[in-house]
C-alpha positions as CSV (number, residue, x, y, z in Angstrom):
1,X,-119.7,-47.0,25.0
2,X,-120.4,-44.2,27.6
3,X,-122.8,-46.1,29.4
4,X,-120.6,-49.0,29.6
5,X,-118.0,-46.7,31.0
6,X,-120.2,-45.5,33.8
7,X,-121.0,-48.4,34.8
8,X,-117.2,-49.4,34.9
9,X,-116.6,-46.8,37.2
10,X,-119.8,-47.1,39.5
11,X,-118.9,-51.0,40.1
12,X,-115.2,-49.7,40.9
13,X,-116.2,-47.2,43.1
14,X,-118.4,-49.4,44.9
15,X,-115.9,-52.4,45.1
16,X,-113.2,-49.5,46.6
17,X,-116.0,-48.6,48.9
18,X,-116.3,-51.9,50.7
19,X,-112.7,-52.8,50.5
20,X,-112.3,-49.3,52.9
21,X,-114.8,-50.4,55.0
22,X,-113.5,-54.0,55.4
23,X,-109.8,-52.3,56.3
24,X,-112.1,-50.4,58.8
25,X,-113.9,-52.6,60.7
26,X,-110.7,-54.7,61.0
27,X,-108.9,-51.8,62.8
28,X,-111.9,-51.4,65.1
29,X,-111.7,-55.4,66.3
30,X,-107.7,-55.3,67.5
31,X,-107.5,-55.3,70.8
32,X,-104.5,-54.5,73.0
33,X,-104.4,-56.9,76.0
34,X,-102.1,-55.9,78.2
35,X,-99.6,-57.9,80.3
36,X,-101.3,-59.3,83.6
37,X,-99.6,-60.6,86.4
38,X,-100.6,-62.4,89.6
39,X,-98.5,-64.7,92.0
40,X,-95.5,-64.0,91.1
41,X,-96.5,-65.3,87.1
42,X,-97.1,-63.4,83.8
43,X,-100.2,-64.1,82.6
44,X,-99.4,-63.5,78.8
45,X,-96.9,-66.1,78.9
46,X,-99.1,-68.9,79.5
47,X,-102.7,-70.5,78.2
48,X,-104.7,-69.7,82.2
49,X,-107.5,-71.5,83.2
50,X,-109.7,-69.6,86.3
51,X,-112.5,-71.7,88.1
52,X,-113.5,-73.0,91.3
53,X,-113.6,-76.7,93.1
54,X,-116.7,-78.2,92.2
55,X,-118.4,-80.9,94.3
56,X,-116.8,-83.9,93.5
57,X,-113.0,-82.4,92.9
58,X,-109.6,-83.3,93.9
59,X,-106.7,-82.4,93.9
60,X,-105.7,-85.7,91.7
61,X,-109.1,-85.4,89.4
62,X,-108.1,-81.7,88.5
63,X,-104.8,-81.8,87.4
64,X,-105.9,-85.2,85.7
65,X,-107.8,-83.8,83.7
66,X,-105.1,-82.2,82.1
67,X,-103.4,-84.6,80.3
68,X,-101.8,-85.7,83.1
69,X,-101.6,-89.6,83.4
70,X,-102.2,-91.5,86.5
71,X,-98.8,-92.1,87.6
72,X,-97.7,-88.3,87.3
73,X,-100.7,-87.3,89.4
74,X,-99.0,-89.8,91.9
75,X,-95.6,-88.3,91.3
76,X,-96.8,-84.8,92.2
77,X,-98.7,-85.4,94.9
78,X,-96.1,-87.7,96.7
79,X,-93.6,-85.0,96.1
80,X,-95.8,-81.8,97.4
81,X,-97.2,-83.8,100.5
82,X,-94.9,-82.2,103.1
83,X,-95.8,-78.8,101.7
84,X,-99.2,-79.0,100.3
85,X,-102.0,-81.2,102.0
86,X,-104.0,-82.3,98.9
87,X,-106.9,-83.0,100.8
88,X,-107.5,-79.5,102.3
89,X,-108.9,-78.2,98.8
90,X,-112.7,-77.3,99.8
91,X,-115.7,-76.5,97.7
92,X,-115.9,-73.4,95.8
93,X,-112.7,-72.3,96.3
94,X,-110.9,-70.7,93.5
95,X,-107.7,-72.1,91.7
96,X,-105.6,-71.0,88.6
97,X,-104.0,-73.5,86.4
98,X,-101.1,-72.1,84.0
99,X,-100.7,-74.2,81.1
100,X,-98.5,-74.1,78.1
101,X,-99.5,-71.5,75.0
102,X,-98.6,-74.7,72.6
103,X,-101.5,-77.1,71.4
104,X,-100.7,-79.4,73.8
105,X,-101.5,-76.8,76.5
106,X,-99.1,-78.8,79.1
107,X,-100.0,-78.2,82.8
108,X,-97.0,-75.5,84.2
109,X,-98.4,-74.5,87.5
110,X,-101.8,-75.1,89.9
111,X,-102.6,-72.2,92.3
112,X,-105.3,-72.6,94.9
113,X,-106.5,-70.2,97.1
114,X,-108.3,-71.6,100.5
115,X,-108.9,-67.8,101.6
116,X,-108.3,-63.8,100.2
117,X,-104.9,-63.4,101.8
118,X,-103.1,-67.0,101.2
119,X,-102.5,-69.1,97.9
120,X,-100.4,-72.5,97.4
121,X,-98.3,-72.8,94.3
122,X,-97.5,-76.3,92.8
123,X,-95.0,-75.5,90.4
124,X,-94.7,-78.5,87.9
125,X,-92.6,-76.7,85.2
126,X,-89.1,-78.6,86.4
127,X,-88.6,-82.2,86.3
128,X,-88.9,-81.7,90.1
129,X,-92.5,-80.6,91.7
130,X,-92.0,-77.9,93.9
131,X,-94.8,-76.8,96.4
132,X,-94.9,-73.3,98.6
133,X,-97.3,-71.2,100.3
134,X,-97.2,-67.5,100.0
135,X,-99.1,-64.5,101.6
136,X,-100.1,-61.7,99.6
137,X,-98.6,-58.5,100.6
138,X,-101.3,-56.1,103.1
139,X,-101.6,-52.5,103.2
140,X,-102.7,-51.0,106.5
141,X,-103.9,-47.8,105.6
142,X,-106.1,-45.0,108.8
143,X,-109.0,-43.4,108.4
144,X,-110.9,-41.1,110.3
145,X,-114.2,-40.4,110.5
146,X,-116.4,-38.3,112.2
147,X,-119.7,-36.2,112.9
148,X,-123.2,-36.5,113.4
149,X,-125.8,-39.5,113.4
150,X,-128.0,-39.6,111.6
151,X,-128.8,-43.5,111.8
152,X,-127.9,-45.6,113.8
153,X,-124.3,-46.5,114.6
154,X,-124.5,-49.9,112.2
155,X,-126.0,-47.8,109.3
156,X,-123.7,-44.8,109.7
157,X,-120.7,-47.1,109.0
158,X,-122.4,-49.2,106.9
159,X,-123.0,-46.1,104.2
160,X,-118.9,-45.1,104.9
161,X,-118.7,-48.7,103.5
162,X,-116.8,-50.1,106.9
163,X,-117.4,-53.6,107.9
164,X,-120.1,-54.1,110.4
165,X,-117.3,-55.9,112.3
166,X,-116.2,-52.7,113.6
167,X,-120.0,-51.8,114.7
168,X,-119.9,-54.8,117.1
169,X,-116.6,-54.1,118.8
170,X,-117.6,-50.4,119.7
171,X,-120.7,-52.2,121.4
172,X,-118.2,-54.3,123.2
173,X,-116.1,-51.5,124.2
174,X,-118.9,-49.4,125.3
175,X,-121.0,-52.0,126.7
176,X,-120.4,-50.6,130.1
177,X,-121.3,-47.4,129.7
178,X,-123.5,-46.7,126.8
179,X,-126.8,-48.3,125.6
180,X,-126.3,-48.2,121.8
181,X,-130.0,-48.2,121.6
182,X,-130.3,-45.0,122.8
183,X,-127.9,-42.8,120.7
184,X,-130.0,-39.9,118.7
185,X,-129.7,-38.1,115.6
186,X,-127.5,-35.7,116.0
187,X,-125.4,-36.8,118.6
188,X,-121.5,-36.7,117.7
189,X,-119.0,-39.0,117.1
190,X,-115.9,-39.5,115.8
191,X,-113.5,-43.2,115.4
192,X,-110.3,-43.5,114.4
193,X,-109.5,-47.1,113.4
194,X,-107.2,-48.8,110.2
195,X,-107.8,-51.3,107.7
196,X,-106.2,-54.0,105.4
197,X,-105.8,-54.2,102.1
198,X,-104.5,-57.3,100.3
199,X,-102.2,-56.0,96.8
200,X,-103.1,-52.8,98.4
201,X,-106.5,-52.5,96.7
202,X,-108.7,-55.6,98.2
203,X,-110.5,-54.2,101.1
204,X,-109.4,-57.4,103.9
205,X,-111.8,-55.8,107.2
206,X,-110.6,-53.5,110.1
207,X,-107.3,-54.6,111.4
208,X,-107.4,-52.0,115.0
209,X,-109.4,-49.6,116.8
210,X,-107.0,-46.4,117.9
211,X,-109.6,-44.2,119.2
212,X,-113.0,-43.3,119.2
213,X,-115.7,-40.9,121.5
214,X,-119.7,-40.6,121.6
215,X,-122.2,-38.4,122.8
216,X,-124.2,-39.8,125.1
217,X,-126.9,-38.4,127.0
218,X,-125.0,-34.6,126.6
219,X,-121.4,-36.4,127.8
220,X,-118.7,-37.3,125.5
221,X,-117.2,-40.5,126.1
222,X,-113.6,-41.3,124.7
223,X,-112.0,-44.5,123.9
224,X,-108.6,-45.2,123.8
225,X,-106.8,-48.6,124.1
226,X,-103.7,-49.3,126.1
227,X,-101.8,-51.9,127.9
228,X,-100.7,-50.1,131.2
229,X,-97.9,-53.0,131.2
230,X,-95.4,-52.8,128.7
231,X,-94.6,-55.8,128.3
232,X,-97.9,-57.3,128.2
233,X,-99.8,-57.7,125.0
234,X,-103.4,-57.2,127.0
235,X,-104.8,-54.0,126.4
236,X,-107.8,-51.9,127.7
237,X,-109.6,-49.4,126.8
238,X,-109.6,-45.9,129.1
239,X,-111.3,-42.2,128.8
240,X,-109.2,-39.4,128.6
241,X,-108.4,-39.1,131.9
242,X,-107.4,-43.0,132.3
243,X,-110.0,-44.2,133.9
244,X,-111.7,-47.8,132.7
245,X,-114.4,-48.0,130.5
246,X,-115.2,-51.6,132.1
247,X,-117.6,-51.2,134.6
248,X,-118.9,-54.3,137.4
249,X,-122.2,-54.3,135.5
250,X,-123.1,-54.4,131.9
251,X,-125.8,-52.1,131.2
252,X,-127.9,-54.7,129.3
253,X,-128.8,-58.2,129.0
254,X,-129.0,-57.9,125.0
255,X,-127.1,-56.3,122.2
256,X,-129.6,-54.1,120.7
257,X,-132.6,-54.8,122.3
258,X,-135.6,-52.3,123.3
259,X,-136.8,-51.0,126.6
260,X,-140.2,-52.7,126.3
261,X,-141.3,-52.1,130.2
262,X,-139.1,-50.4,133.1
263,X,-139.1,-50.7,136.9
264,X,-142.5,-49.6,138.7
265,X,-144.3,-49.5,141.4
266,X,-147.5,-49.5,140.0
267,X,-147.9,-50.9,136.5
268,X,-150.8,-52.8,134.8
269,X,-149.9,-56.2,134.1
270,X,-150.8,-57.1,130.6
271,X,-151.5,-60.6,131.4
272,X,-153.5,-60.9,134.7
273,X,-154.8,-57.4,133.8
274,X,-154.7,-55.5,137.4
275,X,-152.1,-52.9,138.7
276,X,-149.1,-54.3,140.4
277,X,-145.5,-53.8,140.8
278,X,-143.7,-54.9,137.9
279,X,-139.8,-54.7,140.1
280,X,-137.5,-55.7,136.6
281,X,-136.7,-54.2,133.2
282,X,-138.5,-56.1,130.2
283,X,-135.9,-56.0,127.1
284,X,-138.0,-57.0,123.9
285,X,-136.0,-59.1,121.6
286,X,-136.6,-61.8,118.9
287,X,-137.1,-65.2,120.2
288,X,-133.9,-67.1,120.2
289,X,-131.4,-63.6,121.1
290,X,-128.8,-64.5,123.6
291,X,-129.1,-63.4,126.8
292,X,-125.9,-62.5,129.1
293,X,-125.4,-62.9,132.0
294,X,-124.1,-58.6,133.4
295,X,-121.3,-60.2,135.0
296,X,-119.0,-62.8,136.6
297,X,-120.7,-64.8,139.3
298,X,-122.3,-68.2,140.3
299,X,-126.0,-69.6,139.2
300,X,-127.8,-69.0,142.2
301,X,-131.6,-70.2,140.7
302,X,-132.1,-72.0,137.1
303,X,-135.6,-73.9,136.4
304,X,-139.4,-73.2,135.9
305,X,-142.0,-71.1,137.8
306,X,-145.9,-70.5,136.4
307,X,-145.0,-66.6,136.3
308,X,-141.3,-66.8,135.1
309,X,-141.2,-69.3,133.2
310,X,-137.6,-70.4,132.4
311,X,-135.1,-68.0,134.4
312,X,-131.8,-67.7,135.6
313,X,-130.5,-65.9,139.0
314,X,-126.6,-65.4,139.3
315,X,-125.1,-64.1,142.8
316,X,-122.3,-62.2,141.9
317,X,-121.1,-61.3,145.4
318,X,-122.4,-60.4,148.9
319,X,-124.2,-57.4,147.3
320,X,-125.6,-58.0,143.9
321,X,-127.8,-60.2,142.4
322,X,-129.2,-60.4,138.8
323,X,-132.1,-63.1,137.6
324,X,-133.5,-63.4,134.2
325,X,-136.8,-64.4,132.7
326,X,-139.5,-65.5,130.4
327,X,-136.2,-68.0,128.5
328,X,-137.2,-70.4,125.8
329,X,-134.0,-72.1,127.1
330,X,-131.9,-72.4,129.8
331,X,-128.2,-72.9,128.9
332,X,-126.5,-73.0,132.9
333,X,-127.0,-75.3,135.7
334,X,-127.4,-74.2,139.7
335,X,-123.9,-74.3,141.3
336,X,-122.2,-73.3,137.7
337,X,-120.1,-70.4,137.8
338,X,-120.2,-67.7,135.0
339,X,-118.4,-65.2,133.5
340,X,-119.3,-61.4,132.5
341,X,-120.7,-61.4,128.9
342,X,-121.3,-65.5,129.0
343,X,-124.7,-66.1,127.4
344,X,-126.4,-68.0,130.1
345,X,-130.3,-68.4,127.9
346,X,-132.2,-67.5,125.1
347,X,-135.0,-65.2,124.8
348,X,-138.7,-66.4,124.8
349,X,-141.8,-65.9,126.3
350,X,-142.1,-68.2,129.0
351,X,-144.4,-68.0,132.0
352,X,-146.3,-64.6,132.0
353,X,-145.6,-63.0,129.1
354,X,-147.5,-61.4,126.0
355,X,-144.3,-61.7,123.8
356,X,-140.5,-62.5,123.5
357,X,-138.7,-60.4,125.5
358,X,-136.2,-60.9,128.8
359,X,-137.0,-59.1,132.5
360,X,-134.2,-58.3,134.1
361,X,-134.1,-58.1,138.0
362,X,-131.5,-56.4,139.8
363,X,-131.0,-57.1,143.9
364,X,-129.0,-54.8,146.4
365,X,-128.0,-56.1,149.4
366,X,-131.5,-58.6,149.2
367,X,-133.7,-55.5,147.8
368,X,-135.1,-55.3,143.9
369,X,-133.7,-52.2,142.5
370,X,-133.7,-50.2,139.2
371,X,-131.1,-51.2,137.8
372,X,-130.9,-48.5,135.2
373,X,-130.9,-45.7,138.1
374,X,-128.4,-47.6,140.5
375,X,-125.1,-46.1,140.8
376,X,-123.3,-49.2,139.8
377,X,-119.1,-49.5,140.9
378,X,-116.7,-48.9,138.6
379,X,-112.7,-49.7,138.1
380,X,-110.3,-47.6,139.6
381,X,-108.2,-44.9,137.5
382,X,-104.8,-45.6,136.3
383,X,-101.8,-43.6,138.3
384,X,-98.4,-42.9,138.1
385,X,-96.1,-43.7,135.3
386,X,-99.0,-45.6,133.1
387,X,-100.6,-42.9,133.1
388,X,-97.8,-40.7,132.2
389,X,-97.5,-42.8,128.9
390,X,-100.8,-43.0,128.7
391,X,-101.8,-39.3,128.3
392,X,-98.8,-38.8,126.5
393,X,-99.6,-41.4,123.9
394,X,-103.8,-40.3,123.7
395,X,-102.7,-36.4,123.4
396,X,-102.7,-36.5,119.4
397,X,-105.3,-39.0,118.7
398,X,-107.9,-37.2,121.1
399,X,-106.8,-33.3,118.8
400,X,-107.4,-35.4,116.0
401,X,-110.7,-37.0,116.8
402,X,-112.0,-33.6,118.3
403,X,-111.1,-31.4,115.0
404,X,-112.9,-33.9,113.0
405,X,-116.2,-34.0,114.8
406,X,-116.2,-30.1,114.8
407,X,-115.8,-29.9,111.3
């Protein structure tokens, strides 16, 4: 009888034992899921569906698909058409559909999204069809940032996770007076630009430059963009004391190329093989880079020689002259005129040449020249009242750009 009782109390124990656990491991598997909400909807009061366009979708096959019948699909669509173009749905775009949390899971409301900042809503949960198109709300937010290289520029803002976007419009802005190439480690720098943020946490890209300097070659060279007419949305972009940062001449051909060769007068030529004078500035570049054209003028040259190869020549006034060779293709005519920055060829390695690369030529009143040591004309300072405004308006950003780089 004791034994029995024992064993009573073992199989009780045991049967309490996994009735705890059970009561456990049921706890441990609720889960909370809090209230979401996105374009203008609460998520937790509908059934939502998240995908993309496939190949193949429509508009019509989409919302078919949801129980919708033929006819109703022609409703809708007849009903949104001044609001909402159907057909302008593309591949892999992403769209929301909010159904019904009933069995039936009735379609409530479609929301596509051609790109991050705009959304269409087809709102179906009236006995009329309403279509609209909303923007989601940005946040511009500055930063400032600011030291020492020590990569290049593209890197540097690459690792402060900043769009490369901004990389290439310092280039721009500086493409009169500093050869990106050529910036060390070490040299300082500071940028003060803003971005956009879409529901104030989706990085969007840089939305403005405000100001920026670099060392170069021992000199600091400011930024700072202005319109010297006020009522004129073009701006430009000055030093600190106002003067243009847009000089007559480009300083290269290429966006980050390399120095391959300069101007001599004496050099030995790597495919004839004897000393001669080598009167341009090689720029090695993949095949295929764009080649610009230093600025504004009119095709004097364009065609084939044995030791060129393809080139180009522009006259850009009584003075200057530029030509460029070795192209794998020409891309202006003689006679057509062309603008400063205008890619006017691509790089190759046409005529005599060991590799892809561009030489650049410079004339001077009808005499080669280095262009890299010729004093080359620049714009004229602002004066006056614009400049006035102007210092009055750089004053802050050029104390607050200079404390960060001395940090």
């Amino acid at each position: 009888m004791k034994q029995i009782f024992i064993v009573i109390i073992v199989l009780f124990s045991l049967v309490s034992c996994n009735k705890e656990k059970k009561e456990v491991v049921k706890e441990k598997t609720v889960e909370v899921v809090p209230k979401k909400a996105e374009f203008g909807f609460v998520y937790a009061d509908y059934n939502v569906v998240q995908d993309t366009v496939q190949k193949g979708d429509t508009f019509g096959t989409i919302i078919e698909n949801q129980n919708i019948g033929d006819r109703r699909v022609y409703d809708i669509i007849a009903a949104i058409k001044d609001t909402f173009n159907v057909r302008s749905i593309r591949y892999h775009k992403p769209y929301t559909l909010l159904r019904s949390k009933n069995k039936k899971h009735d379609l409530k409301v479609f929301i596509y999204q051609p790109d991050a900042l705009t959304y269409y809503v087809v709102d179906m949960r009236d006995s009329a069809v309403v279509a609209y198109k909303k923007t989601k709300p940005i946040t511009i937010k500055r930063r400032t940032i600011g030291g020492v290289l020590k990569e290049s520029l593209s890197e540097t803002l690459g690792n402060a996770k900043i769009e490369g976007a901004l990389a290439s419009k310092i280039a721009k802005i500086y493409a009169y007076s500093i050869d990106f190439m050529k910036l060390k480690k070490g040299d300082r720098f500071a940028i003060t630009f803003t971005e956009r943020f879409i529901n104030d946490s989706i990085y969007d890209g840089v939305e403005e430059l405000e100001a920026s300097f670099f060392e170069y070659r021992g000199k600091i060279i400011y930024a700072f963009p202005f319109a010297q007419n006020p009522n004129s949305e073009k701006v430009e972009y000055y030093d600190e004391n106002g003067k243009t940062l847009k000089n007559f001449f480009l300083k290269s051909p290429i966006k980050f190329s390399r120095i391959s060769s300069r101007f001599s007068s004496s050099r030995f030529h790597p495919v004839q093989h004897r000393w001669k004078a080598h009167k341009g500035t090689d720029y090695a570049a993949p095949r295929g880079t764009p080649i610009t054209t230093t600025a504004g003028g009119v095709v004097e040259q364009s065609g084939f020689t044995a030791g060129n190869g393809n080139f180009v020549k522009v006259k850009h006034n009584g003075t200057y002259s530029t030509q460029y060779l070795h192209m794998s293709k020409i891309l202006v005519k003689r006679g057509q005129r062309v603008t400063q920055g205008q890619v006017i060829g691509l790089v190759g390695s046409t005529g005599l040449a060991t590799g892809p690369h561009v030489c650049y030529r410079f004339w001077k009143n009808g005499v080669q020249v280095d262009a890299l040591r010729l004093k080359l004309p620049t714009g004229e300072p602002m004066t006056g009242s614009s400049k006035n405004r102007f210092l009055e308006k750089i004053t802050p950003l050029k104390f607050e750009l200079d404390s960060i780089a001395n940090l």
